[in-house]
N, C-alpha and C positions, 0 to 999 in steps of 0.2 A: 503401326508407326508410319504407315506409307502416306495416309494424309495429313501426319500431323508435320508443323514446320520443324520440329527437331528429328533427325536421320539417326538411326545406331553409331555412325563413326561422328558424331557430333560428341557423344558421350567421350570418344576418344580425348577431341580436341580440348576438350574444357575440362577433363580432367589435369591436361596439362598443364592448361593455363591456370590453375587451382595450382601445381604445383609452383609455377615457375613465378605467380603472383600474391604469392599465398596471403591471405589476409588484405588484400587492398582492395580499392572500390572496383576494378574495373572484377577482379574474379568474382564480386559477389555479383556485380552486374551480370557476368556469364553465368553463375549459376543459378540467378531468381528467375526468368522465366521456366528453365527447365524442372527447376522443383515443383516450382507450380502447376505444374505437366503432367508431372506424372508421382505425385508423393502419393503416396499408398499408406495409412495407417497401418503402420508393422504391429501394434499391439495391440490394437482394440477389433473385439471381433462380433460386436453385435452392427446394427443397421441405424442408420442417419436416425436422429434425432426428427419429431417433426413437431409442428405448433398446430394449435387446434384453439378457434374464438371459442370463446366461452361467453353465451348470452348473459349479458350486463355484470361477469364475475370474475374481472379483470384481479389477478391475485397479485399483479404489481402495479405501486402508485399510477405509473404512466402506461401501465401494459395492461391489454385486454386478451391476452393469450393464456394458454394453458400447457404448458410442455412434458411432453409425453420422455418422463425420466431413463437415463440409462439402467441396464440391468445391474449395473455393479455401484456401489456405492462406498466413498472413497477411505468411510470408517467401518466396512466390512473386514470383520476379521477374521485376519491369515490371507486379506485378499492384498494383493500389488500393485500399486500403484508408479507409472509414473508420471513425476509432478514438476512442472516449471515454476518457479519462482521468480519475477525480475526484483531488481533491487533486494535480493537477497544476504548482501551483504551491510542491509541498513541496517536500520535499529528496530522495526517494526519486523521485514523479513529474514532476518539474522533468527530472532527469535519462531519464528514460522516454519524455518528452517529444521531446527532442533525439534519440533515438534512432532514436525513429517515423520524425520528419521527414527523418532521412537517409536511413532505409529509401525513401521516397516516401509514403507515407500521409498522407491528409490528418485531422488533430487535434485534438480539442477537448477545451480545457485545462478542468475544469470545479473551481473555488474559491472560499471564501468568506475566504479570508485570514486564518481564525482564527488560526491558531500558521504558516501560512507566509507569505512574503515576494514582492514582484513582482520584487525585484531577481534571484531564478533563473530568471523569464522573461523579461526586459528583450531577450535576446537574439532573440526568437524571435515577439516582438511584432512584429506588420507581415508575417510571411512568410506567401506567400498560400496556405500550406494548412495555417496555424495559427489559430484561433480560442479569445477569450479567456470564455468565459461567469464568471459572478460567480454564485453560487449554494449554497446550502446543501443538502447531500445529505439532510438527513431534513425535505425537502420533495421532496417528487413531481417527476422530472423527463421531459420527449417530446423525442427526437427520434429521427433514423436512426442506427443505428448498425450494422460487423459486429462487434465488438469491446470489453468494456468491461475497462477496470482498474480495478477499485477501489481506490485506494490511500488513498480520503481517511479520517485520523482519527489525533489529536493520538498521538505517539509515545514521548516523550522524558514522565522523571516531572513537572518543572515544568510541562507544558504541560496532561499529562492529569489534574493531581492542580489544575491552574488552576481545574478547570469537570468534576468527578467524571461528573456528569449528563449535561452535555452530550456528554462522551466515551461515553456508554453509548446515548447516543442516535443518534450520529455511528455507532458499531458495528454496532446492533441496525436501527435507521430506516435508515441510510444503506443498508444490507444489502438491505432490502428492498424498500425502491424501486429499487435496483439490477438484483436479480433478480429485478423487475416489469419493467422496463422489456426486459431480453433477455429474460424471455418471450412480451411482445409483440412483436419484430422478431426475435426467430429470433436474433439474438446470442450469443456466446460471450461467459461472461462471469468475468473471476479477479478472485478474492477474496485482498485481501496480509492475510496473516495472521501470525501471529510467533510468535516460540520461547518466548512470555510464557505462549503455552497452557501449557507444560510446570510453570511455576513454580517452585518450587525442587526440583528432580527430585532422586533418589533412583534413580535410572538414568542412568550414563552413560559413554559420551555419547547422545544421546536420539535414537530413531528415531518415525518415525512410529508405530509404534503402540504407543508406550509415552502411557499417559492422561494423567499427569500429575501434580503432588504440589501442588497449588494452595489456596490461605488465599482463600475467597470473602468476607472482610467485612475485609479489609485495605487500607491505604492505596493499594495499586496493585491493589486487584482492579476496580476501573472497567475500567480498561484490559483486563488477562488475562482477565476473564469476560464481557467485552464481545466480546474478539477470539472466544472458546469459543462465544457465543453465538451469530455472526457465522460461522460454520463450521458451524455446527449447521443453521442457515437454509440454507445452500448445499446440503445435502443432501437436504435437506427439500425442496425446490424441483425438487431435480434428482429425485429419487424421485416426489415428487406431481405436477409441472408439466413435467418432460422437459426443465429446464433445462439446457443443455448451459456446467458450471461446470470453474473449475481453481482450485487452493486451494494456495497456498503458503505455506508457514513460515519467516519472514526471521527471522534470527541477525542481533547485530550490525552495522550495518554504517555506513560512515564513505566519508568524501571530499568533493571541492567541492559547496558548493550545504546545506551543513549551516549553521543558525543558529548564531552564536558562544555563546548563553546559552541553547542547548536542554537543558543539564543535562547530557549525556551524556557519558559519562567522558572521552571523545577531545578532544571542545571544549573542556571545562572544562582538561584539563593542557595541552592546545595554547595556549589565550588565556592561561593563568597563565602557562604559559612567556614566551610572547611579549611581553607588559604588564612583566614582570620579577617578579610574584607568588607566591609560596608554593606548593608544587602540593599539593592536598589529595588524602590517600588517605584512602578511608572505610573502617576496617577496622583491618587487619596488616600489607594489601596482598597475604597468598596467595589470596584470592578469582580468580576463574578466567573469563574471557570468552575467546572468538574471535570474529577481527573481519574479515569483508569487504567487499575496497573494493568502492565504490558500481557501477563499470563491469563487475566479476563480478556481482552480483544481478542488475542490467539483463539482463547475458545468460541467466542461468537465468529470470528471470522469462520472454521472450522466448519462449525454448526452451519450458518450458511451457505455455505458451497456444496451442503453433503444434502438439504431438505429440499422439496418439490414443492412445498406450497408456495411459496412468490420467487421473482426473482429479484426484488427489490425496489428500488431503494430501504435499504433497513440503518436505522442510526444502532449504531455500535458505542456504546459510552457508559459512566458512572452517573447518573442522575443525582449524586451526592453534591452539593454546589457549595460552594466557598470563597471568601474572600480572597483579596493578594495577600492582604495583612493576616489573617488566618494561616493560609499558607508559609508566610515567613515565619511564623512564630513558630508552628510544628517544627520546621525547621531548623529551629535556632536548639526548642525543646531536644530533639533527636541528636541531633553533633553535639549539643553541649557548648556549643559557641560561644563566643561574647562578640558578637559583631552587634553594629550596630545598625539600626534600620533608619535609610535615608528615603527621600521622597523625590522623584523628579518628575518633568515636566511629559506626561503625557503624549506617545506619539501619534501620527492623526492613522486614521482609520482601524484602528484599535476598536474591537466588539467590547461594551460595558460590561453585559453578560452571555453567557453560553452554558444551557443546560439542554441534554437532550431526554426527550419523550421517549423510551424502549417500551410502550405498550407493545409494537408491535415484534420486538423480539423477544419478550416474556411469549407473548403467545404463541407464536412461529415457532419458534429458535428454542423456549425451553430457558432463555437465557437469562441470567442478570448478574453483577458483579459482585464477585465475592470476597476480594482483598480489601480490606479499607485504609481510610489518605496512611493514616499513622503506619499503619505498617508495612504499607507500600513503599514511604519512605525511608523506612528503617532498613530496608532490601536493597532500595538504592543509593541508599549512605555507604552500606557495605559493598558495596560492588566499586562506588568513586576513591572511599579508601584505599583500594588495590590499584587505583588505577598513576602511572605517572603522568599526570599532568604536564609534562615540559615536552611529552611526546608529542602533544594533540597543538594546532596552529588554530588560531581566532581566525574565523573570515573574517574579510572586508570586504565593504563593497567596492563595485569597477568605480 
């Protein structure tokens, strides 16, 4: 300690000031350099990760590296894990969540409850190897970790078109304090990324290395050039810092633990149906998505974070593709509804279609989805039925 610029009675002072400022900016300010000093991986006890070129057999779209895997892997079992989660109390990580815990690992839910809800972790509050942190990812965060997900950051257009900014912040900031913090503990660390890179593609259905056909000063490009940007950093890190990253591309995808007024096509015909309302298609209704249920991504997200052969970009998705109008009807079919299907005016940069290409996580990953539309929605018909509606608030925009 004699050359470094922090003293042992420094540790005194800043403890103080931890108490006496607890939680405000100036004590995180006193205590980010010094973590960055001296944190020690309490848990993990093998040796740095390292990268090694691999002539011309670059096993990620954009990476020409080879990573030399941890000894322990994170679906070893009887083994322990602990796992960082951001946005764990959304609708993607809420369920991620539950997953961990069953696996054995112990969890830390990490949220600032902008656009998600406590009610997806009600259940899981109190288990002793769940932890709740409150926290905003584009602020600096310490602790141990072997594992991070990063899931935090508004999804749905209501929420990201709510706070354009803050969503690009959440993207870009959250990213990097992300993959700052796995490159001080040796972490592996995924990055959820989404099929929003693609934009309204002009190739399909879209595999990873197709670039994408994206409007960067449009209503939704917060979100898509945020997530672009947010991928871009993961590489950049792993090339310059030997960050040992996974990058996955989420499609669609739907099930319990979704906000009723998160804008997204499923919610919105599910609560119209349900309420007795009108169901709106925006469009002609031949516009085109696939949609998978939430318990298939869980598992490919899983699967990727745990394998050695790439470290992505991999599209995570249902290859199953559908109309709006298709979609409504199941819909109407499953509730038993008598709404009726209205038509409106189309909003602009709105993708026609989005299907994703999973050759590469059939082969990698092992993966492919296995719930289908119909019954997918019949799981989360039941899960909105329980739910009170009068609870949940419609965004707006600013």
């Amino acid at each position: 300690l004699k050359r470094c610029f922090f003293k042992p009675w420094h540790l005194v002072v800043i403890a103080m000031w931890g108490r006496v400022f607890q939680g405000s900016r100036l004590a995180r300010f006193a205590a980010a350099p010094l973590a960055a000093t001296i944190a020690v991986p309490a848990c993990r006890t093998h040796k740095p990760q390292t990268l090694e070129p691999v002539d011309g057999q670059g096993f990620g779209v954009h990476c020409d590296y080879k990573i030399t895997p941890p000894p322990r892997k994170l679906q070893d079992q009887g083994a322990f894990r602990r796992v960082l989660v951001t946005g764990g109390a959304g609708f993607l990580g809420s369920n991620l969540c539950r997953r961990l815990l069953a696996e054995g690992h112990e969890v830390m839910c990490l949220d600032n409850y902008f656009t998600s809800q406590r009610s997806n972790i009600v259940d899981m509050i109190g288990h002793p190897r769940f932890e709740l942190i409150r926290h905003d990812v584009t602020e600096p965060f310490f602790c141990e970790c072997d594992y991070i997900f990063n899931m935090a950051c508004p999804a749905s257009p209501p929420h990201y078109q709510f706070n354009p900014i803050k969503t690009m912040k959440v993207s870009i900031l959250g990213t990097m304090n992300m993959l700052g913090l796995a490159r001080r503990t040796k972490a592996r660390v995924l990055q959820a990324s989404t099929s929003e890179v693609y934009g309204d593609p002009i190739v399909h259905p879209q595999p990873e290395t197709y670039w994408g056909h994206v409007n960067p000063i449009g209503i939704r490009s917060c979100y898509d050039e945020g997530k672009r940007a947010a991928e871009t950093l993961c590489f950049d890190y792993l090339r310059s810092n030997k960050v040992d990253i996974r990058v996955v591309r989420i499609f669609n995808t739907y099930g319990p633990g979704m906000h009723p007024y998160d804008g997204r096509v499923v919610t919105n015909f599910i609560v119209q149906a349900l309420t007795g309302e009108d169901i709106t298609i925006y469009g002609d209704g031949s516009q085109t998505r696939s949609f998978c249920f939430v318990d298939d991504l869980v598992e490919g997200i899983v699967r990727l974070m745990d394998q050695e052969e790439t470290v992505g970009p991999v599209n995570i998705g249902n290859p199953n593709e559908f109309t709006m109008k298709e979609l409504a009807e199941i819909v109407l079919e499953v509730t038993g509804s008598k709404s009726n299907i209205v038509y409106m005016p189309l909003p602009g940069d709105d993708p026609k279609q989005r299907k994703p290409d999973i050759t590469q996580a059939k082969d990698v990953l092992d993966w492919e989805p296995k719930v289908q539309l119909r019954e997918g929605i019949a799981k989360t018909v039941d899960y909105f039925r329980r739910l009170d509606l009068r609870k949940f608030k419609k965004p707006t925009p600013q």
